[in-house]
C-alpha positions, 0 to 999 in steps of 0.5 A: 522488523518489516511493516506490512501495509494492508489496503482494502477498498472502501466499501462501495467503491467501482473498480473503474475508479481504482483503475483510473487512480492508478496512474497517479498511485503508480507516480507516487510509489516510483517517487516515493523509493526514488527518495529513499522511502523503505518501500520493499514490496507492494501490489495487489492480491491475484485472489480476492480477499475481504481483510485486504486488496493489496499490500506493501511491505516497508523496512520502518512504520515511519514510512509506512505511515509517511507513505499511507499519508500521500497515497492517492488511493488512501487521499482520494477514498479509495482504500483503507490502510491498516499497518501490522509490524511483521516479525519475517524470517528470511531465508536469503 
């Protein structure tokens, strides 16, 4: 089983200060695979969606929760986080 990070933005939040954090949120996620965190997956829909901007997928909810608790668009107010266990069919 995979876990699925959904972010939506907070309500009231300009994209301007998304884009501006998004420098620091780019840091952290190179950092956090670079140390072994089982981030498979993430980016932001290219179709506007109320249950969520962006998402990530990740092997553990360990690391999902590990990699919710650093992230600047999550610390700073920006997005608010949501885990859903996946249950995927791959056909690799």
């Amino acid at each position: 089983m995979e876990f699925v990070v959904m972010y939506s933005l907070s309500e009231g939040i300009d994209g301007s200060r998304v884009l501006e954090t998004y420098p620091r949120h780019e840091a952290y996620f190179e950092a956090f695979r670079a140390g072994g965190g089982g981030l498979l997956a993430l980016g932001p829909f290219q179709t506007m969606d109320p249950a969520g901007a962006s998402m990530g997928i990740f092997t553990s909810r360990e690391d999902a929760e590990r990699f919710i608790a650093g992230d600047p668009f999550v610390l700073e107010g920006l997005a608010v986080p949501r885990i859903l266990g996946w249950d995927c069919v791959r056909f690799d």
